[in-house]
C-alpha positions as a Python dict, from the first residue, in 0.01 Angstrom:
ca = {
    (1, 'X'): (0, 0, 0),
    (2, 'X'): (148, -30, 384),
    (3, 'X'): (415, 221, 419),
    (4, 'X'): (763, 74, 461),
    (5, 'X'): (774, 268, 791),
    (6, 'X'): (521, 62, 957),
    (7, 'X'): (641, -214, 1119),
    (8, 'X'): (908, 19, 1294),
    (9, 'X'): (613, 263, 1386),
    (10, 'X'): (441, -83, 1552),
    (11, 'X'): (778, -172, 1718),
    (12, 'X'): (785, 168, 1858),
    (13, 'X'): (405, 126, 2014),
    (14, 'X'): (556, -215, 2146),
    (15, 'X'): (840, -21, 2359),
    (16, 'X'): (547, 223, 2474),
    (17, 'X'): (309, -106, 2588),
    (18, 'X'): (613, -303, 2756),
    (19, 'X'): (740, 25, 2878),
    (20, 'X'): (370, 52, 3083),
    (21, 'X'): (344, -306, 3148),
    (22, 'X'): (705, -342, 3305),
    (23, 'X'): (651, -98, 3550),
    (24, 'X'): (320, -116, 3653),
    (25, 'X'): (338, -400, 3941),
    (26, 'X'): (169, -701, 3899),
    (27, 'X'): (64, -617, 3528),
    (28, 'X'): (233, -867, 3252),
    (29, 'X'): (306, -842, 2897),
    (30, 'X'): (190, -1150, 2820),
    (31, 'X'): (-139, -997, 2864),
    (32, 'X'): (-75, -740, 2607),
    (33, 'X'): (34, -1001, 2378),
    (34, 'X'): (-245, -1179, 2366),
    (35, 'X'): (-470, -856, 2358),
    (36, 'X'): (-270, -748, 2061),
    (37, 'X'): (-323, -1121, 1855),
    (38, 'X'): (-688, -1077, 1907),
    (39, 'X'): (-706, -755, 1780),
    (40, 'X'): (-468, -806, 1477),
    (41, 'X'): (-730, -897, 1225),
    (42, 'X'): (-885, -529, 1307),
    (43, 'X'): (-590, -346, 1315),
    (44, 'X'): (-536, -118, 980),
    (45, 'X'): (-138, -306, 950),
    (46, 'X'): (0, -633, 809),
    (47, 'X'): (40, -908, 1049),
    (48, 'X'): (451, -868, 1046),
    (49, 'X'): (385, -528, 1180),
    (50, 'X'): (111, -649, 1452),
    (51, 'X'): (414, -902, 1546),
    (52, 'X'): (723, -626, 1545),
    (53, 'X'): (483, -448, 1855),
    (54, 'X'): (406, -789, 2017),
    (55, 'X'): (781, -887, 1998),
    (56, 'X'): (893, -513, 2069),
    (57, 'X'): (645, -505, 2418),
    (58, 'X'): (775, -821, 2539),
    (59, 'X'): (1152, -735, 2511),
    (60, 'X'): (1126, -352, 2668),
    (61, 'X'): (943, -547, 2899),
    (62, 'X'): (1193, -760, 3010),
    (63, 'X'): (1446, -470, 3119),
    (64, 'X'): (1189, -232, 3297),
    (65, 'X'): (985, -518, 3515),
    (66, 'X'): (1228, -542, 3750),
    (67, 'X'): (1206, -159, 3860),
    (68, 'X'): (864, -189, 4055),
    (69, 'X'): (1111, -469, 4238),
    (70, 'X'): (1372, -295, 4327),
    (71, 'X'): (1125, 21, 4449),
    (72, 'X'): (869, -163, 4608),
    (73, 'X'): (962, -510, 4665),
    (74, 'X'): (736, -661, 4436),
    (75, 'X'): (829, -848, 4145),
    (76, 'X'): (741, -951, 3811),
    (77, 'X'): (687, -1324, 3790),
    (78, 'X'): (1039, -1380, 3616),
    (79, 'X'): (1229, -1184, 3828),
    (80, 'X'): (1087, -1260, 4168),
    (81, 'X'): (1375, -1444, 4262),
    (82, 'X'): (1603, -1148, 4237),
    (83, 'X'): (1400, -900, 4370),
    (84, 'X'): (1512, -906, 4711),
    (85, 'X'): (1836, -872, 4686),
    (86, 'X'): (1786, -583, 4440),
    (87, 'X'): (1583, -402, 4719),
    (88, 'X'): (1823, -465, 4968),
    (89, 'X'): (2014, -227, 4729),
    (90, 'X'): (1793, -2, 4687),
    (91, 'X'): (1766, 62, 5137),
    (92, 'X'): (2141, 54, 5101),
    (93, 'X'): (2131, 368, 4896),
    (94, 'X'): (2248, 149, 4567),
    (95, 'X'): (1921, 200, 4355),
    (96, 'X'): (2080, 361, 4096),
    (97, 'X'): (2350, 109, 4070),
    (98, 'X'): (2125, -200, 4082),
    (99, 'X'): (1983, -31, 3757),
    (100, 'X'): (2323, -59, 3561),
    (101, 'X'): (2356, -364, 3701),
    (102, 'X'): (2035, -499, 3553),
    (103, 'X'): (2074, -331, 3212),
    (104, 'X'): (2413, -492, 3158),
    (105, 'X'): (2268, -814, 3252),
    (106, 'X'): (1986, -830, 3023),
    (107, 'X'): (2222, -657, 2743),
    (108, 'X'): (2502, -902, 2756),
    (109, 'X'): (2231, -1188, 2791),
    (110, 'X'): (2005, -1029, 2472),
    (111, 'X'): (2400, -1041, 2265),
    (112, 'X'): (2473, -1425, 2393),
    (113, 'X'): (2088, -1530, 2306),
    (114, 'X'): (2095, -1391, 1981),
    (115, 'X'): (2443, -1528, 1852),
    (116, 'X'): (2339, -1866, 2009),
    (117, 'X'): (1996, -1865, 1915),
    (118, 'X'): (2004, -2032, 1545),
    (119, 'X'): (2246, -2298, 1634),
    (120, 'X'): (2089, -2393, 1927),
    (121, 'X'): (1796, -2432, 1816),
    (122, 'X'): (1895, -2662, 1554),
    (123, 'X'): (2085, -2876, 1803),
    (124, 'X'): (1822, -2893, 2004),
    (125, 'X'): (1605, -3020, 1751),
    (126, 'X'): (1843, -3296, 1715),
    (127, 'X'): (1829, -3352, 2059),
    (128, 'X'): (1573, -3274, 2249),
    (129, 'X'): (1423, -3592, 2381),
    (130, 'X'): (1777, -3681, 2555),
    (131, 'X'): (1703, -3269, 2738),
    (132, 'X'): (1334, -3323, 2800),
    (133, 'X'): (1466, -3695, 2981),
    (134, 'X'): (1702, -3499, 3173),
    (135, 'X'): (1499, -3220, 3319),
    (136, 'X'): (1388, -3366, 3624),
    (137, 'X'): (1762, -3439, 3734),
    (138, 'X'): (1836, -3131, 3630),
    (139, 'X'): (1591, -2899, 3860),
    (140, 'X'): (1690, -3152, 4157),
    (141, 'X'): (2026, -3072, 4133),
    (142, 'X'): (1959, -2724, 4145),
    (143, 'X'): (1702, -2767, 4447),
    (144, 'X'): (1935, -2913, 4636),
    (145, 'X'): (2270, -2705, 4574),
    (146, 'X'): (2060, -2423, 4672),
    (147, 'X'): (1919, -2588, 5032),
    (148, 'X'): (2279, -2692, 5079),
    (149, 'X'): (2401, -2334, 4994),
    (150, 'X'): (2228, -2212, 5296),
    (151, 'X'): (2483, -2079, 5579),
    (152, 'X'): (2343, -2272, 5834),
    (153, 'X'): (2158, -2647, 5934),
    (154, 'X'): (1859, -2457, 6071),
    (155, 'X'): (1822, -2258, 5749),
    (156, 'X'): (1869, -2554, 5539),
    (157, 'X'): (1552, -2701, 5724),
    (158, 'X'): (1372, -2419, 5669),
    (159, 'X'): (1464, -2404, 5285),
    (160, 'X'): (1334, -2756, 5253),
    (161, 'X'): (1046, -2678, 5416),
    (162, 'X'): (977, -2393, 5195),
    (163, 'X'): (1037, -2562, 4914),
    (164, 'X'): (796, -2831, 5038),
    (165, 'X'): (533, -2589, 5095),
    (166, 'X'): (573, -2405, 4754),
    (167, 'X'): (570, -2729, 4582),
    (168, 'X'): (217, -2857, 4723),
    (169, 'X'): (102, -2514, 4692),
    (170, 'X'): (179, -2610, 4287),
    (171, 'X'): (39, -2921, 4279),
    (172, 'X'): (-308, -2796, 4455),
    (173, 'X'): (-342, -2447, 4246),
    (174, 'X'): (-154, -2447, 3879),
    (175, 'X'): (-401, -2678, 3718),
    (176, 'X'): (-692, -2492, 3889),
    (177, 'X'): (-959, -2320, 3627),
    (178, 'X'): (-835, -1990, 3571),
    (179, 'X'): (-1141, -1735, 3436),
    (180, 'X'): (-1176, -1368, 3542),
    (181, 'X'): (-1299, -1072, 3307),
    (182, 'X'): (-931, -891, 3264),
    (183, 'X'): (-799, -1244, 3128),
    (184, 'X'): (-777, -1284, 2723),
    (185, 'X'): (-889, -1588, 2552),
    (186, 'X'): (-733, -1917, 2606),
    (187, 'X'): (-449, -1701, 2833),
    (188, 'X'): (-621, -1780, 3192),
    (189, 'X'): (-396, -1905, 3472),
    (190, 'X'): (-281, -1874, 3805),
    (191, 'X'): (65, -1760, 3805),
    (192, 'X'): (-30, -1389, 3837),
    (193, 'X'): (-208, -1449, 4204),
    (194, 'X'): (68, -1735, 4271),
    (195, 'X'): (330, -1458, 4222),
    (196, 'X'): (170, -1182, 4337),
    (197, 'X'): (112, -1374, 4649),
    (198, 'X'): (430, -1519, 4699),
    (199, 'X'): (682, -1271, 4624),
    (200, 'X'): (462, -913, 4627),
    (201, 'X'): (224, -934, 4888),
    (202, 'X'): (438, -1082, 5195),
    (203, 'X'): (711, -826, 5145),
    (204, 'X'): (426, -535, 5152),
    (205, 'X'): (286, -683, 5462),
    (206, 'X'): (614, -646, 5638),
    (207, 'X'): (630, -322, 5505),
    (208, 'X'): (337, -246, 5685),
    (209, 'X'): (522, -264, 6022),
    (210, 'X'): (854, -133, 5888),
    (211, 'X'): (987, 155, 6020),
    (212, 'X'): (1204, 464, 5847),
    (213, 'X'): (1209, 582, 5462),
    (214, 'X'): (1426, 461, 5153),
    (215, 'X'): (1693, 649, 5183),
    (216, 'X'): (1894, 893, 4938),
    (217, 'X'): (1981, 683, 4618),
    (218, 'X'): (2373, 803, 4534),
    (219, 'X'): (2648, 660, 4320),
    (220, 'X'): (2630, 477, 4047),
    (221, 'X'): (2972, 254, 4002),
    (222, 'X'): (2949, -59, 4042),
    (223, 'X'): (3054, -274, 4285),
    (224, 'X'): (3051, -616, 4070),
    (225, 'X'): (3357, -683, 3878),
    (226, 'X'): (3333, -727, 3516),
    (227, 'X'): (3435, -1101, 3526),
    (228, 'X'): (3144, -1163, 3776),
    (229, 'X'): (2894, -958, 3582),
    (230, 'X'): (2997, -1127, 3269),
    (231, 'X'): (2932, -1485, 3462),
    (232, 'X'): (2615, -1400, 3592),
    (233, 'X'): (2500, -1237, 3286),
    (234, 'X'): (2612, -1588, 3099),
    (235, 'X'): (2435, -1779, 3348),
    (236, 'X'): (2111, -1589, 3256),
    (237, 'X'): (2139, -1640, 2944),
    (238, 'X'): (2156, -2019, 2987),
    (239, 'X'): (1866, -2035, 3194),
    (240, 'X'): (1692, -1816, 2970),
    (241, 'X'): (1777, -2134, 2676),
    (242, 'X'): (1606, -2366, 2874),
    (243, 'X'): (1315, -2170, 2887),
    (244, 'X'): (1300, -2166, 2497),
    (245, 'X'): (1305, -2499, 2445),
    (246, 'X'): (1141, -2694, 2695),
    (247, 'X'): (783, -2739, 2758),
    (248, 'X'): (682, -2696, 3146),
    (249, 'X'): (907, -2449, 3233),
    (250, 'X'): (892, -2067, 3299),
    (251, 'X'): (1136, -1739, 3331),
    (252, 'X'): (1107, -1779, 3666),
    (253, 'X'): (1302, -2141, 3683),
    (254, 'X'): (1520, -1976, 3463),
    (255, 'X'): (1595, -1730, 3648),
    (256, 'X'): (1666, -2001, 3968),
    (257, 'X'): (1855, -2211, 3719),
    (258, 'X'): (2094, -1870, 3686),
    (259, 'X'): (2138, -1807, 4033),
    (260, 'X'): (2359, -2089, 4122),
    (261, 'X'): (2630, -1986, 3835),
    (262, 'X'): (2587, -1648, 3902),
    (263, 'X'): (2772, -1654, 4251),
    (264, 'X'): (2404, -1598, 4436),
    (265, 'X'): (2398, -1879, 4610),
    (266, 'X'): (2578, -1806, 4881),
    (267, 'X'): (2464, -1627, 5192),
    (268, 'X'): (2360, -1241, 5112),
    (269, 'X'): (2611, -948, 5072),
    (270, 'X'): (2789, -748, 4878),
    (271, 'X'): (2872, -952, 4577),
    (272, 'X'): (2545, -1230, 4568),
    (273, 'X'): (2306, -919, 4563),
    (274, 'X'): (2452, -743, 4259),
    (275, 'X'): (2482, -1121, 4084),
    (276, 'X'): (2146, -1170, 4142),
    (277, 'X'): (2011, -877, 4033),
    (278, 'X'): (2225, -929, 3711),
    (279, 'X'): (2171, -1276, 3641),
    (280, 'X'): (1750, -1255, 3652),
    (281, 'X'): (1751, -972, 3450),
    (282, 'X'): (1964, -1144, 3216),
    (283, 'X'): (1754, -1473, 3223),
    (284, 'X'): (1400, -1338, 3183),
    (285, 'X'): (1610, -1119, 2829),
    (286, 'X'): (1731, -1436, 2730),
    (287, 'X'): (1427, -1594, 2739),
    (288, 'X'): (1244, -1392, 2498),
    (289, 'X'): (1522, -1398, 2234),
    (290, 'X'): (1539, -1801, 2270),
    (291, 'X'): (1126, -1826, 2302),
    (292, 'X'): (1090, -1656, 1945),
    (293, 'X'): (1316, -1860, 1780),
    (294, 'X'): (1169, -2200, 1954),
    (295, 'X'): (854, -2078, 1743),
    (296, 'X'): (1032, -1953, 1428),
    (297, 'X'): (1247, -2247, 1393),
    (298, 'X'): (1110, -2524, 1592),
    (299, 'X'): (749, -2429, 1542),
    (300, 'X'): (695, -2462, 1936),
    (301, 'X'): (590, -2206, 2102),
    (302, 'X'): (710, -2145, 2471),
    (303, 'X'): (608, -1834, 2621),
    (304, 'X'): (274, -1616, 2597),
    (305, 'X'): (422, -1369, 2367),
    (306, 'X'): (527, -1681, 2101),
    (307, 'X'): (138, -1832, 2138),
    (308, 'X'): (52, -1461, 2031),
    (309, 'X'): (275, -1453, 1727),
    (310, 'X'): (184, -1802, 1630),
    (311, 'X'): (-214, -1692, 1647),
    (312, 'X'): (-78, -1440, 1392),
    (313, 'X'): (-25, -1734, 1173),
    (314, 'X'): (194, -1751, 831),
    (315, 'X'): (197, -1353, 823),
    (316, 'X'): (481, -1371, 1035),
    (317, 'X'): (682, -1661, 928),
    (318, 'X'): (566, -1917, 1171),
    (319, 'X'): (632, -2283, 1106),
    (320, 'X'): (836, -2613, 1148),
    (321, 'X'): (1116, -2521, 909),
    (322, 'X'): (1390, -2242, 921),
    (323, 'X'): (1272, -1943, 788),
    (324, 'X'): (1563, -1716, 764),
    (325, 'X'): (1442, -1398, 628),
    (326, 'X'): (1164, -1417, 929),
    (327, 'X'): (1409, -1527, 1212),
    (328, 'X'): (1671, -1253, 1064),
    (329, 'X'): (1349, -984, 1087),
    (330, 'X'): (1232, -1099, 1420),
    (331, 'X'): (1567, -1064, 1574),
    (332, 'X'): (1636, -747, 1411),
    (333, 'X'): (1287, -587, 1606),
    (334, 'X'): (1456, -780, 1945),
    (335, 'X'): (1778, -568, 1937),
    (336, 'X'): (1592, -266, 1847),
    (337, 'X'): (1371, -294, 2169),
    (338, 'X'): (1633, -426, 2378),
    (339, 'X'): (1834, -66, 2261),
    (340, 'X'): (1553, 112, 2367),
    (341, 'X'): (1510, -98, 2682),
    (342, 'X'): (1830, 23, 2847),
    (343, 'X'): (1780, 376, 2724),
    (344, 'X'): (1449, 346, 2936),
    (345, 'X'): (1555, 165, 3207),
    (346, 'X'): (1855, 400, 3333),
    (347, 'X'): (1640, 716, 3250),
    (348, 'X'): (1282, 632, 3340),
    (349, 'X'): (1364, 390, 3580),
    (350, 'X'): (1571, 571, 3743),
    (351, 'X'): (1317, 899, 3729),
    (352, 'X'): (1053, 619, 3874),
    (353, 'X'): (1306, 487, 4190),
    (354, 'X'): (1341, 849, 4285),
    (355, 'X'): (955, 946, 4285),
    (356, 'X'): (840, 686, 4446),
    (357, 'X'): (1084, 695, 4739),
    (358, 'X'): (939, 1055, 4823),
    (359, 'X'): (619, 850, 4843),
    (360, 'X'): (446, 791, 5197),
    (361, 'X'): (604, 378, 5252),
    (362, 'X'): (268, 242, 5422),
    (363, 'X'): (3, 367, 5209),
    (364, 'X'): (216, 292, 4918),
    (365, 'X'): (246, -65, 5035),
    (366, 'X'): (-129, -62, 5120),
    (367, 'X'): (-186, 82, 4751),
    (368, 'X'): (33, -193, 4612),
    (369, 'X'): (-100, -477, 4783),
    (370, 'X'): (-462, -354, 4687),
    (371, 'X'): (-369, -373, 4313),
    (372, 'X'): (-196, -717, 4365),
    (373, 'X'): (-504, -890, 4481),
    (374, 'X'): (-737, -677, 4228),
    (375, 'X'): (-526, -806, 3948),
    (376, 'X'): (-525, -1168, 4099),
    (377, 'X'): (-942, -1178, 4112),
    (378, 'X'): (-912, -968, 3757),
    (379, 'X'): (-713, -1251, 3578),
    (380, 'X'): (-826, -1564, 3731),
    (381, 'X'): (-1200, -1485, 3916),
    (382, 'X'): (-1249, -1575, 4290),
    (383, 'X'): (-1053, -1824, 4300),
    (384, 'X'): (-778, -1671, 4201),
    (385, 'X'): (-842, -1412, 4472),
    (386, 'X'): (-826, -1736, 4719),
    (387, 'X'): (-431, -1838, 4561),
    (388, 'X'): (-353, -1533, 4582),
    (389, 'X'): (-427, -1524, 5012),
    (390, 'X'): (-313, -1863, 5037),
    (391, 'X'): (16, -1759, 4848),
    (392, 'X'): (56, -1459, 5093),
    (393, 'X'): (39, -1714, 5403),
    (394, 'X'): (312, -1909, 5216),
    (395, 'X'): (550, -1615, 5109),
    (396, 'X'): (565, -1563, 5506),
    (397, 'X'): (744, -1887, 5576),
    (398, 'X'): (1113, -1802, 5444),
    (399, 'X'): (1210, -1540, 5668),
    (400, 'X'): (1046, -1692, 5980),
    (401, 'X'): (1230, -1983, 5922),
    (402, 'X'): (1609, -1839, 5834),
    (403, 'X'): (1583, -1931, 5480),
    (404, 'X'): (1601, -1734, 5126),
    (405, 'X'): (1224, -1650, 4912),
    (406, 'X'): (1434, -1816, 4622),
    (407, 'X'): (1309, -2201, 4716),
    (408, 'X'): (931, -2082, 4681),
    (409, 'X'): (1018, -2071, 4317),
    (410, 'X'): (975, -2458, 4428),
    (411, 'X'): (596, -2383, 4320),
    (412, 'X'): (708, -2422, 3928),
    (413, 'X'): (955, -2684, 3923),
    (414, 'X'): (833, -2900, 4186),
    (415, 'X'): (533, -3021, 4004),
    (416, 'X'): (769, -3058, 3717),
    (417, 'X'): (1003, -3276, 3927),
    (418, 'X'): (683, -3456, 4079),
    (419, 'X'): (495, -3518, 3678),
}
């Protein structure tokens, strides 16, 4: 007989895998996920348990993977967008506070997602080919509020060109074969070196020729109001829906989709930083809550972690109908991890952004960037180690051209705008 206990002792090896995963840089949950589906039918536990860890990982996930950001520049593929600003904190001596900052993002986006979740999901089953018509428009809008958001006409040339660029960088590499020996079964592709690339390796290169140390990180009040916290954790939260429910799009267009209700469009400072840093947190949160009830009530699956659980089969609930006492469990394991989430991220992260400022910056960086384009080769072969270069050229346009890294996330949704 399986001990009552188990599923909670399964959730709590979950918080210890995304725990690892979020803050080791470059590493994803997803690939835990899948690791943990393929070893389910081996595993001495019932396949609910096997699903509270998969579920539990890809939550505490979700609050620590923007740490590595924030210390070293280098972001997790759903929170690349905000990563920037949230290091500009962090050499500003606000490290501490851009950790509070993203906590409250993702926990006000995991207590939105959650109350929304069930009757959302049925409305968008009611209504889903009129949002799948309207997506295109949609991510044009937002391309173009964002180029026009730029201060100034030269920087609004550069964002298009960057956008440009990151858009036939897309089109020539998402669809490419994807096959190296770290990669699970059927979970190959090429958004690990396109990230990496992008949004990790450019900002280690100019570390390379930086000069000075992080400094001190001291206070930790925050300098966002609660209105504007609240509004940018909201706007995560909505980009986090879309990402639940519609095929072709990742955390990472969420997390653009946030940025422009969050207040971080405008030009950097003071109030766009903290927004950002709150509103990708709260999107890539969102997203997990909204991705496990696509599966549980819409029997879609729309993020790694979901095409984990649904490999776990009718163990866990999964099909086209409602299944309330499986929704009502699932959600139940989400707020458990996302409590333990915050615990971790304001004591371990912060532990984590104070060891690895003492932390020489250039062979750090060097370290980094090593592991990057390891991990790039390890998931996705040779090639992948060629994206992930060709990536790193590209990731060096936006500040050589006045413009923000945010219209590079042009490599997801321009192909979706072009299909």
């Amino acid at each position: 007989m399986v001990s009552p206990t188990t599923p909670l002792a399964y959730a709590l090896l979950g918080v210890a895998l995304g725990t690892v995963t979020g803050l080791v840089p470059g590493l994803h949950v997803n690939s835990v996920a899948f690791l943990l589906a393929g070893l389910a039918p081996g595993i001495d536990g019932p396949p609910a348990a096997v699903a509270a860890a998969v579920l539990s990982a890809g939550v505490v996930h979700t609050f620590l993977s923007i740490v590595p950001g924030l210390v070293l520049g280098v972001p997790d593929a759903a929170t690349a967008p905000g990563a920037l600003p949230g290091h500009r904190l962090v050499l500003a001596g606000r490290g501490r506070e851009a950790i509070r900052l993203s906590a409250l993002g993702s926990g006000v986006a995991l207590v939105v997602a959650v109350v929304a979740a069930v009757p959302l999901s049925l409305a968008v089953a009611a209504g889903r080919g009129w949002l799948l018509s309207g997506l295109p428009l949609l991510l044009a809008l937002v391309a173009a509020l964002l180029i026009l958001a730029e201060p100034t006409r030269r920087a609004r040339v550069g964002g298009l060109l960057c956008l440009a660029t990151a858009t036939a960088l897309g089109l020539l590499t998402l669809d490419l074969p994807a096959a190296g020996p770290l990669a699970p079964p059927d979970a190959a592709s090429m958004l690990a070196p396109l990230f990496g690339g992008l949004f990790g390796a450019p900002v280690l290169l100019d570390a390379l020729s930086a000069r000075g140390e992080i400094p001190p990180q001291e206070g930790t009040e925050l300098g966002l109001s609660p209105a504007a916290t609240l509004r940018a954790a909201c706007s995560g939260a909505g980009g986090g829906a879309l990402v639940g429910y519609l095929p072709g799009v990742s955390a990472g267009v969420a997390a653009v989709l946030a940025l422009g209700g969050a207040g971080g469009s405008g030009p950097a400072g003071r109030g766009s930083d903290r927004a950002y840093v709150v509103a990708t947190s709260g999107a890539d949160t969102a997203t997990a809550v909204f991705a496990v009830a696509s599966l549980l009530v819409l029997g879609a699956p729309r993020s790694g972690v979901t095409v984990a659980l649904e490999s776990l089969g009718s163990g866990v609930g999964v099909g086209t109908t409602l299944d309330p006492s499986s929704l009502a469990g699932a959600l139940a394991v989400l707020v458990l991890a996302a409590g333990a989430g915050i615990g971790l991220l304001v004591t371990v992260g912060e532990w984590y952004l104070g060891a690895v400022r003492r932390l020489p910056r250039r062979p750090l960086a060097l370290a980094v960037l090593g592991l990057l384009g390891a991990l790039a080769v390890g998931f996705a072969g040779v090639l992948g180690g060629a994206v992930f270069c060709l990536a790193a050229l590209v990731g060096l346009l936006p500040p050589r051209v006045g413009a923000r890294r945010v219209h590079l996330m042009g490599v997801l949704f321009g192909p979706i705008l072009l299909g």
